[in-house]
C-alpha positions, -999 to +999 in steps of 0.1 A: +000+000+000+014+032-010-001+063+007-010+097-007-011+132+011-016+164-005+008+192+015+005+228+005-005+219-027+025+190-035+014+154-040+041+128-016+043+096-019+066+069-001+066+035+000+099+026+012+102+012+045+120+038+069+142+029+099+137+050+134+152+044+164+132+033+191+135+025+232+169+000+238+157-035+238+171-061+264+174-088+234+208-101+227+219-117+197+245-147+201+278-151+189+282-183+169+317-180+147+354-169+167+388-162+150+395-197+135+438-184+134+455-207+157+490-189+143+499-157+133+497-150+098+508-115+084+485-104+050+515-081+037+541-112+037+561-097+065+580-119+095+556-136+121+555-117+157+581-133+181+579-133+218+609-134+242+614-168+255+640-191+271+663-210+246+650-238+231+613-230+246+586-222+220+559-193+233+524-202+223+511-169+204+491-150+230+454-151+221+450-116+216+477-116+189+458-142+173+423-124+172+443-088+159+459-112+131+427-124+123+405-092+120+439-079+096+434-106+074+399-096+069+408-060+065+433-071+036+413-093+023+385-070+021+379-054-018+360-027-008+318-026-020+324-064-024+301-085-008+328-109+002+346-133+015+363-118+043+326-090+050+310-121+052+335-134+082+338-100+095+300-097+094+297-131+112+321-122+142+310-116+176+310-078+187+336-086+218+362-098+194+359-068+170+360-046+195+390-060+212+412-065+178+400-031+168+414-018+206+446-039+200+454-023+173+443+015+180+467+010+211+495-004+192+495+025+171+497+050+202+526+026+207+547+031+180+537+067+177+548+073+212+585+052+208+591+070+174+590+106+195+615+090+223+647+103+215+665+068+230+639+042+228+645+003+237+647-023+212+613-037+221+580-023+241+557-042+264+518-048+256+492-072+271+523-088+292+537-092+264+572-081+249+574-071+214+602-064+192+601-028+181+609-039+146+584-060+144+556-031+149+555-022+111+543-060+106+521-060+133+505-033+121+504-041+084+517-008+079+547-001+048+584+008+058+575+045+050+538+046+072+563+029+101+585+051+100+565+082+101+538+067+127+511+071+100+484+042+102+452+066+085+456+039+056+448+012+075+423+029+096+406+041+066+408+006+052+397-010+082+368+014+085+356+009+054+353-032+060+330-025+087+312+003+067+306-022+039+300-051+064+266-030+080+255-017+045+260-050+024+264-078+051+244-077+082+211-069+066+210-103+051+223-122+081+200-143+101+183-126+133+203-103+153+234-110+143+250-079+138+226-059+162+237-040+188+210-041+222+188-011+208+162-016+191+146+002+160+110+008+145+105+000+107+083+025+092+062+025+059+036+054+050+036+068+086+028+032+098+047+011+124+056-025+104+084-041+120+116-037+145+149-032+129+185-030+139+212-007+152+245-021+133+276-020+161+301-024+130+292+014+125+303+023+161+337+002+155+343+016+120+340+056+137+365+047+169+388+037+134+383+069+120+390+089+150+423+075+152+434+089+119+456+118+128+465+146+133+432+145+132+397+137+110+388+171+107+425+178+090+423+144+069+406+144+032+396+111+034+381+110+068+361+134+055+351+113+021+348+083+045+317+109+066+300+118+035+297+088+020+285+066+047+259+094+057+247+097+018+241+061+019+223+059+052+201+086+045+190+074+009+184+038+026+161+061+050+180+045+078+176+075+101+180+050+134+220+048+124+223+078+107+214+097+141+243+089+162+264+086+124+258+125+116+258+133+154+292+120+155+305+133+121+296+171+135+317+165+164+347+156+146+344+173+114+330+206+128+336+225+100+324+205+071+294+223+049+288+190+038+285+175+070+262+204+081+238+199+047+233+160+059+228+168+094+200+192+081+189+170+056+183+137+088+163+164+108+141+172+074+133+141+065+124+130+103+101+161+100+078+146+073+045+133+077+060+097+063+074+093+099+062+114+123+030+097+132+050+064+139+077+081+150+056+095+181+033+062+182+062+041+187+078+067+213+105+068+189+109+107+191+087+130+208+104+165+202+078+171+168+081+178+133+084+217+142+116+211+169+133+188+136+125+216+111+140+241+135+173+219+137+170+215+097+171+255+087+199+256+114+220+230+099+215+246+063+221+280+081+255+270+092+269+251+061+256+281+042+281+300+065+303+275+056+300+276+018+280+304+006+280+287-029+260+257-015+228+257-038+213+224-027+219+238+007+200+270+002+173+250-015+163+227+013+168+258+035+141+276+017+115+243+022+117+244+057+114+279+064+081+274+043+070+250+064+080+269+096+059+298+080+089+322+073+075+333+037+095+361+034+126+349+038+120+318+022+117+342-011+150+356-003+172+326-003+148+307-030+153+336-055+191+330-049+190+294-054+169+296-086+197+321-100+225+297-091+211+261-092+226+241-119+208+207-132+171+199-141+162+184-109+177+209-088+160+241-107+133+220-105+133+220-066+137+260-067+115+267-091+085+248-073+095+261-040+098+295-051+067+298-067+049+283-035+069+311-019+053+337-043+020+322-034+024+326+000+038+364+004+009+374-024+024+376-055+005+353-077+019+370-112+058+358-100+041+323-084+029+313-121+060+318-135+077+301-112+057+263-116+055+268-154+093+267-153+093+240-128+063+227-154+085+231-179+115+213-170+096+183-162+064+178-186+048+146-165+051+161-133+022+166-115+028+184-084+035+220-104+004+213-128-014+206-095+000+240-078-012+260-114-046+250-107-047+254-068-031+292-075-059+300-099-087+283-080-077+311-051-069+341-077-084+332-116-117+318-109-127+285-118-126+284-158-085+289-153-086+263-119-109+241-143-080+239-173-053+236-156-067+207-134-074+192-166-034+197-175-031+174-142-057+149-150-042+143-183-009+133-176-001+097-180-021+075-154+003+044-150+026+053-119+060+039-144+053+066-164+050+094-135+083+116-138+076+138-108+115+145-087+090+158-060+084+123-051+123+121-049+128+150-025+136+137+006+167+111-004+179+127-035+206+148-037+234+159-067+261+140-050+246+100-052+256+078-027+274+056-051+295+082-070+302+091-030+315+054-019+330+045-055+352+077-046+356+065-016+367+025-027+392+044-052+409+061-017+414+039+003+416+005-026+434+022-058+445-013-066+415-026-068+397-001-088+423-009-117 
C-alpha cells in the first residue's frame, strides 16, 4: 500500500520502508563464529611476531595476537563494495572480538607513535604482558616501511573502516536474526505506519572509533572526510535514520567545520520532520520533540553550512523548504530567489523553481508564483505536483474556468505510476552527490589497486 497526502499543494508519496530508532531493547543476539587463526599470519608477507622466551622453549602466540591477526586478514582481504569473503567473516564475528582486535590495534598505534618521538627508545615495548620487538611493529601493524617510519596508520584505519562500513551496509542486513545488532532496538516505518523492529548495526560504532584514530586528526584528513559523507549519503538514501542519528551526530563532532556535514545533518532532521514518519515516530515513542523542533534543527543546519560555503545551492534549496514549512514566507523568497539564479541541473532548478513559486504564493504575489511552476512545469512535462499548484493558484486568484484547465493539465498526464516523472516524489533522499558516486570515490581512496 502506498499512501498519498496532498501538502500545500505538493502530492508525496513513499513507499519505502524507513528505519527509526526506538527505546533499547534487552534482546541479545549470540555469537556463533570466533577467530578460526590458531597462528599468526601477516597479509603483507612480513615476519611472524616473536615473543621473548627461554632458549629452546617455543611461546604459544598469545590469544589476543591471534584475534588482531585475524581481523587484519579480513581488512586485507576486504575489496571494498564487495560482498565478500572476508565482510562475510567479519559480518559473522562476535562484537567482543571486533571490538578487542580493533582496541589492540588502536593502542599499538599509540605505541609506536609514542616510541618514534622517544629520543632513546628500547629495542622492544611491552603490551598485554607481552614483549614485542620494536621492529616488528610495522608488521604487526600491516603498515609499509615508510607509514612505520612516520607513525602514520590513516591507511589502514581508513581501510579497516571501510570493512565494517561495507560489512553493515552490504552484510548484516541479510544475516539471520540479530546477528550484527547491537541491544537497541529500532522501528520499521512504511507510510507513517509502524511495520516491524529493525536493527542498530555496532560495526558502524567500531568503523568511527577507526576513523578517529586517523591523525592529526579527521577534521584535517581528506579522506576522513570522504569516509563521513559517503556513509551518511548512503544511510540517509536507505532512510535509515536509526543509524544515521548517532552517524551524523558523530561526524559534526569531529568534522565541525564540514558544509557538507552540516547539509546532511539538516537534511536527517528534514526528513524525520515529514509526515511519512512522524506519526510512527511519536506512536512508537521513537521521538517526541515534533516535526516543528526537527525543522528548526533542519534550517539551522543549512544556516551554518551556508556559512560555511556560501556557494552551497542544494543547501540553500532545502533551507528555503523548511522555512516554508516553519511559516517564514519572506525569507523563504530571499534565499529561493538566490538558489533559482544559481542552481545548476534539471532536478535541482526544478526543486527552486516549485518552491519558489509556493513562496510567491504565500507572500501574495501570484503573477511571479505562475512563473515560477510553469518553469518548474516546464523542466519536467509529466510532473504533477506544479500542474497541481497552477490550478490550486488559480482556484484562489483566476476563478474557476482557469482552476478548471489547468486541473485538466493534471488529470491528463499519464495514469500508470511507471510513467510518472515527478522528482518531488524524490525529495527527501535525493541529492546531486549519489551515494554511489560518493563510496566508489571512496573505494578508489582507500583500494586504488582494486579499482584498476
Amino acid at each position: 500500500m502506498t499512501t498519498r497526502c496532498l501538502a500545500a499543494g505538493f502530492l508525496i508519496v513513499a513507499a519505502l520502508p524507513l528505519v527509526v530508532e526506538a527505546e533499547a531493547s534487552t534482546s541479545r543476539w549470540s555469537p556463533f563464529v570466533e577467530a578460526e587463526a590458531s597462528t599468526s599470519r601477516w597479509p603483507d608477507g612480513g615476519r611472524p611476531f616473536r615473543v621473548d622466551a627461554s632458549p629452546g622453549r617455543q611461546t604459544p602466540t598469545p590469544a589476543w595476537l591471534d584475534r588482531l591477526s585475524a581481523w587484519l586478514e579480513l581488512v586485507n582481504g576486504h575489496r571494498p563494495g564487495r560482498l565478500d569473503m572476508a565482510a562475510r567473516m567479519a559480518g559473522f564475528s562476535t562484537e567482543g572480538d571486533l571490538q578487542a582486535a580493533v582496541s589492540d590495534y588502536l593502542n599499538l598505534v599509540v605505541i609506536l607513535r609514542r616510541e618514534l618521538g622517544r629520543p632513546g627508545r628500547q629495542g622492544s615495548v611491552v603490551y598485554n604482558e607481552t614483549s614485542i620487538a620494536f621492529a616488528d611493529l610495522r608488521a604487526l601493524l600491516a603498515l609499509t616501511d615508510e607509514e612505520a617510519a612516520a607513525g602514520n596508520a590513516n591507511r589502514m584505519l581508513l581501510k579497516a573502516a571501510t570493512l565494517h562500513a561495507d560489512v553493515a551496509m552490504l552484510v548484516v542486513p541479510t544475516l539471520p536474526g540479530r546477528v550484527g545488532c547491537s541491544a537497541r532496538g529500532t522501528v520499521l516505518v512504511q507510510d507513517g505506519n509502524r511495520v516491524g523492529s529493525g536493527c542498530v548495526c555496532f560495526h558502524w560504532t567500531i568503523a568511527r572509533a577507526l576513523v578517529d584514530g586517523v591523525k592529526p586528526e579527521p577534521a584535517r584528513d581528506p579522506g576522513a572526510r570522504l569516509w563521513y559523507q559517503a556513509t551518511i549519503t548512503w544511510l540517509l538514501a536507505a532512510n535509515d535514520f536509526a543509524n544515521a542519528d548517532l552517524h551524523v551526530t558523530h561526524a559534526q563532532l569531529v568534522l565541525p567545520g564540514d558544509a557538507v556535514i552540516r547539509y546532511l545533518h539538516g537534511r536527517y532532521h528534514e526528513a524525520f520532520a515529514s509526515p511519512l514518519i512522524q506519526p510512527a515516530a511519536r506512536e512508537s515513542g521513537a521521538d517526541v520533540r515534533g516535526a516543528k523542533v526537527h525543522l528548526e534543527e533542519a534550517a539551522d543546519h543549512y544556516r551554518r553550512a551556508l556559512r560555511e560555503n556560501p556557494r552551497f545551492v542544494e543547501a540553500r534549496v532545502h533551507r528555503g523548504f523548511v522555512l516554508l514549512e516553519l511559516s517564514h514566507e519572506g525569507e523563504a523568497v530571499s534565499e529561493l530567489r538566490r538558489a533559482v539564479a544559481e542552481a545548476q541541473g534539471a532536478q535541482l532548478r526544478y526543486y527552486a523553481e516549485l518552491f519558489l513559486g509556493r513562496a510567491e504564493a504565500a507572500t501574495g504575489n501570484a503573477a511571479a508564483a505562475r512563473g515560477r511552476f510553469e518553469r518548474a512545469a516546464g523542466l519536467y512535462p509529466k510532473a504533477q505536483s506544479p500542474r497541481l499548484a497552477l490550478a490550486l493558484l488559480a482556484r484562489d486568484r483566476a476563478g474557476r474556468d482557469r482552476a478548471r484547465r489547468d486541473m485538466q493539465d493534471v488529470l491528463s498526464l499519464p495514469a500508470a505510476e511507471r510513467e510518472w516523472s515527478d522528482p518531488w516524489w524524490d525529495y527527501i533522499g535525493w541529492q546531486n552527490r549519489d551515494a554511489e558516486s560518493l563510496r566508489a570515490e571512496l573505494y578508489r581512496l582507500v583500494a586504488p589497486e582494486a579499482s584498476r
